[in-house]
C-alpha positions as CSV (number, residue, x, y, z in Angstrom):
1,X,4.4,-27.9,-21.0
2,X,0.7,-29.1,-20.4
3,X,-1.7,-26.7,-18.8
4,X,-5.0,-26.7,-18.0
5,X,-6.3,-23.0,-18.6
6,X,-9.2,-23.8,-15.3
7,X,-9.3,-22.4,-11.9
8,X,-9.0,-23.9,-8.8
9,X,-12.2,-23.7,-6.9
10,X,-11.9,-20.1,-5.9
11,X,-14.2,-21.0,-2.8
12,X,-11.1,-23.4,-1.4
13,X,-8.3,-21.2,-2.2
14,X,-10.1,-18.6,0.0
15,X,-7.6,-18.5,3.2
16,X,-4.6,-20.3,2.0
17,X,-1.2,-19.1,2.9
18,X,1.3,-18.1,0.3
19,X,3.3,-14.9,-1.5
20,X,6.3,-14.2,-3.4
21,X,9.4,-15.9,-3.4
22,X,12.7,-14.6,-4.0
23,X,16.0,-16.3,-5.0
24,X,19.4,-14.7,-3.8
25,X,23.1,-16.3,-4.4
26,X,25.4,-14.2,-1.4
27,X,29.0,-14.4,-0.9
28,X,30.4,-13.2,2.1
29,X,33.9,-11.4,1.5
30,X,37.0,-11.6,3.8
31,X,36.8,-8.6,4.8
32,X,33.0,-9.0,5.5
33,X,31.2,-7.3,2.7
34,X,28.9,-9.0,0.3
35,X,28.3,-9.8,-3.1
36,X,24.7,-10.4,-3.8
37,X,23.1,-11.7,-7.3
38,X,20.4,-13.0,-8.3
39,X,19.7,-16.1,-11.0
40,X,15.5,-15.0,-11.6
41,X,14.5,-11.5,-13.6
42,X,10.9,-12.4,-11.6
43,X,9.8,-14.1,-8.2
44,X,8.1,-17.2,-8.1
45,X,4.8,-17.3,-6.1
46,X,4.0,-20.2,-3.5
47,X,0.8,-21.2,-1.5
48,X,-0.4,-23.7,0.6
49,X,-4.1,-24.4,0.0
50,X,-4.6,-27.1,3.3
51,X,-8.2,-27.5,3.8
52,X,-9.2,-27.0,7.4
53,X,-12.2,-28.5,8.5
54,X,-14.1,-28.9,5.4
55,X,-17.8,-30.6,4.0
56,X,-17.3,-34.3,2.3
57,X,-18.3,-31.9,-0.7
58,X,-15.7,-30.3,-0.8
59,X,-12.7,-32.4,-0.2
60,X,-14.5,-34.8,-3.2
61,X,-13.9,-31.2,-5.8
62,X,-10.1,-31.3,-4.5
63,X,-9.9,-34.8,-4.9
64,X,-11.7,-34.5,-8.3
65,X,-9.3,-31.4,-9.2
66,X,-6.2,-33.2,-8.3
67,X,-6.6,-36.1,-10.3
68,X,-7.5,-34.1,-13.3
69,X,-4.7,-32.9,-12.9
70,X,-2.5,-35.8,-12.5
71,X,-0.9,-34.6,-9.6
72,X,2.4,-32.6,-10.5
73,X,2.2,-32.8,-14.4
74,X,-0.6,-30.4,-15.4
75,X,-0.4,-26.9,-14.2
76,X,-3.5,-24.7,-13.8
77,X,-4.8,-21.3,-13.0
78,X,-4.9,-20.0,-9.1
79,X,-6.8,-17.0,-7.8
80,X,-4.0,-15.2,-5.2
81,X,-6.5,-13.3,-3.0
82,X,-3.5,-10.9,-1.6
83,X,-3.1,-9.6,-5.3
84,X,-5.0,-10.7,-8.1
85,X,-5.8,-7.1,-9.9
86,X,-4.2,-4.6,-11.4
87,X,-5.3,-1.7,-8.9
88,X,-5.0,-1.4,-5.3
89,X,-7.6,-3.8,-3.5
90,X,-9.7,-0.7,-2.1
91,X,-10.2,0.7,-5.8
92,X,-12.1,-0.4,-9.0
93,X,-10.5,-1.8,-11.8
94,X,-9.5,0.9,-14.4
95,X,-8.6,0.9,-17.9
96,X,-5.5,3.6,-17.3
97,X,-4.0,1.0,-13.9
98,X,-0.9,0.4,-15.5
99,X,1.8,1.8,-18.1
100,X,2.1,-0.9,-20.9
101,X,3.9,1.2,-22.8
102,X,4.4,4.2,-25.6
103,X,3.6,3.9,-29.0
104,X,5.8,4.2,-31.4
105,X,3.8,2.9,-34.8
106,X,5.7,-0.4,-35.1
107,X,4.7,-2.3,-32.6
108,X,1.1,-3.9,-32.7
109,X,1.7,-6.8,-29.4
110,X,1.7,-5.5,-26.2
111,X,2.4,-7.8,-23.0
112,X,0.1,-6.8,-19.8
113,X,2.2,-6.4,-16.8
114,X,2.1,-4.6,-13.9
115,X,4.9,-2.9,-11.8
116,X,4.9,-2.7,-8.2
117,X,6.5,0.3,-6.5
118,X,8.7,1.5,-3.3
119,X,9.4,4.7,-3.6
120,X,11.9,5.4,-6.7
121,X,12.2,1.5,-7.6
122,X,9.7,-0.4,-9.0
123,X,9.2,-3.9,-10.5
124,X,7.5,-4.8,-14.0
125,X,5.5,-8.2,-13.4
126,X,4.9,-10.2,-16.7
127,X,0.7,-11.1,-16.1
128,X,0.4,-14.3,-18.2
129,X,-2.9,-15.3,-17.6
130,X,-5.8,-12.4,-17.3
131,X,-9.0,-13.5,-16.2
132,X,-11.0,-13.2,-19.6
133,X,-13.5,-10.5,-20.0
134,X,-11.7,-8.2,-17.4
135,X,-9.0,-6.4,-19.6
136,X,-9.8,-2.9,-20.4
137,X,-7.5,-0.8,-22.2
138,X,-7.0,2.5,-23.4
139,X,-5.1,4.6,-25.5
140,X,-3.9,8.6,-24.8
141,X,-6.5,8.4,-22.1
142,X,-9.0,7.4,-24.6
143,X,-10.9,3.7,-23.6
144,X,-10.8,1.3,-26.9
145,X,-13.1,-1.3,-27.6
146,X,-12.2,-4.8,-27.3
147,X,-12.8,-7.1,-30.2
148,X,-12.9,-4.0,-32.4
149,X,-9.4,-1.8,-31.1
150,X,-8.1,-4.9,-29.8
151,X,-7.4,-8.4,-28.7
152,X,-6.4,-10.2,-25.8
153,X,-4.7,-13.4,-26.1
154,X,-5.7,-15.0,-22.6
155,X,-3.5,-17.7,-22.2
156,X,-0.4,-15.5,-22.9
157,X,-1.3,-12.0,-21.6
158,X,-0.7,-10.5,-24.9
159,X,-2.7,-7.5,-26.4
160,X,-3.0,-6.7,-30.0
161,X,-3.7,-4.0,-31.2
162,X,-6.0,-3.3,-35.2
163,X,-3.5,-1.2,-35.8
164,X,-0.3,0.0,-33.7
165,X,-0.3,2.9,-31.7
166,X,0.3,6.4,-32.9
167,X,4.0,7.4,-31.7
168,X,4.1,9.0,-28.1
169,X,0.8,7.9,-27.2
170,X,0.3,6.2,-23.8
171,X,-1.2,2.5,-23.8
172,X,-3.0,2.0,-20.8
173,X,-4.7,-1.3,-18.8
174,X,-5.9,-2.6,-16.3
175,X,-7.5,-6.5,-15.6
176,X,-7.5,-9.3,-13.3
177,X,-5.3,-12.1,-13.2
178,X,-4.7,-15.5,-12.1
179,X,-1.1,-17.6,-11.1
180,X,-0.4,-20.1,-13.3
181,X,0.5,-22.8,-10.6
182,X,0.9,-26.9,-10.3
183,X,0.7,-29.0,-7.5
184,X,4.1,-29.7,-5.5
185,X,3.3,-32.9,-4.4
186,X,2.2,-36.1,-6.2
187,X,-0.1,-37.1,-3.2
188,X,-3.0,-35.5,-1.4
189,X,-3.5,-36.9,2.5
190,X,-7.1,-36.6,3.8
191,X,-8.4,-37.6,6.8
192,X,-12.4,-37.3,7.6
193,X,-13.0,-35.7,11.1
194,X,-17.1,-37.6,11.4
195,X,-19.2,-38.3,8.8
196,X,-20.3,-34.9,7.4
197,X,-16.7,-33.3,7.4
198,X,-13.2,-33.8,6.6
199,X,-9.6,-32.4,6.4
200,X,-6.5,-32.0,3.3
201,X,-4.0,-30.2,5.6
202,X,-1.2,-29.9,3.7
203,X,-1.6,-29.0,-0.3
204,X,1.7,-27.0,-1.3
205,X,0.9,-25.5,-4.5
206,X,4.1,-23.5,-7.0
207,X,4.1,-20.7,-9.5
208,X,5.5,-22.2,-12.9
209,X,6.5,-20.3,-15.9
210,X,4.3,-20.4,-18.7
């Protein structure tokens, strides 16, 4: 699957709409009750990033984006403001944010994730594409040193390790991410409001898995 491992312009996906998306199969019973199941072991994230009233500029950097893309066919990184780290959005990222988990010393390849919580149930979200230079990771409460302790494949989200854990110890991160996204639309509709501004209202934009 091609991919592009660029962001879009941060400054334009500032304000878009989107969130997780959820797929449920229900049957509804004779006798009323339901049988609910679900196809997808993760949601799938979608956003529209329509430009309001925007600088020629800027609707030229979509335009430019788009086309690099191709439309549909390349996918690309996308920064979700509503969740994009791997703390709370009032707290500083920290290297013990999220459970990764225990070593036992076999395993040397870690994948970063990070597990969202509602009282006893929680969810473990694969993160496929840190932003590079913002993973931090530690190990029984002790920070390591990336490039020396460890790696941090950034197109896959996988962190290994010079040498694997020691068994029972805790393995720790925390980082921000991006979505790795494509366009849903082969075609971009602009229309220019004078001569210093213009419009995109309608850019629908789809998680893909990677």
């Amino acid at each position: 699957m091609a991919f592009h491992e660029v962001r879009f312009p941060a400054s334009l996906s500032f304000g878009s709409v989107g969130g997780p998306e959820r797929r449920t199969d229900i049957v509804t019973l004779a006798n009323g009750f339901e049988e609910r199941n679900t196809p997808w072991a993760h949601g799938r994230r979608r956003y529209d990033a329509g430009l309001g009233l925007r600088s020629l500029d800027d609707l030229e950097t979509l335009i430019a984006f788009f086309e690099a893309r191709q439309g549909q066919l390349i996918g690309f990184r996308w920064k979700d403001w509503s969740d994009y780290r791997s703390c709370t959005p009032s707290d500083d990222i920290s290297d013990s944010d999220q459970l990764l988990g225990v070593g036992d010393e076999l395993t040397d390849t870690l994948q970063l994730t990070k597990t969202y919580r509602s009282g006893v149930f929680s969810y473990a979200r694969p993160v496929s594409k840190p932003v590079e230079g913002s993973v931090r990771v530690s190990l029984g409460g002790d920070p390591l040193q990336e490039g020396v302790d460890y790696t941090v494949d950034y197109g896959s989200g996988q962190v290994s390790f010079a040498h694997p854990p020691d068994v029972g110890a805790e393995i720790r991160a925390g980082f921000e991410f991006d979505v790795p996204v494509r366009f849903d639309t082969d075609r971009i509709m602009t229309s220019i409001s004078n001569f210093q501004a213009g419009e995109a209202p309608n850019i629908p934009v789809v998680e893909i898995r990677v």
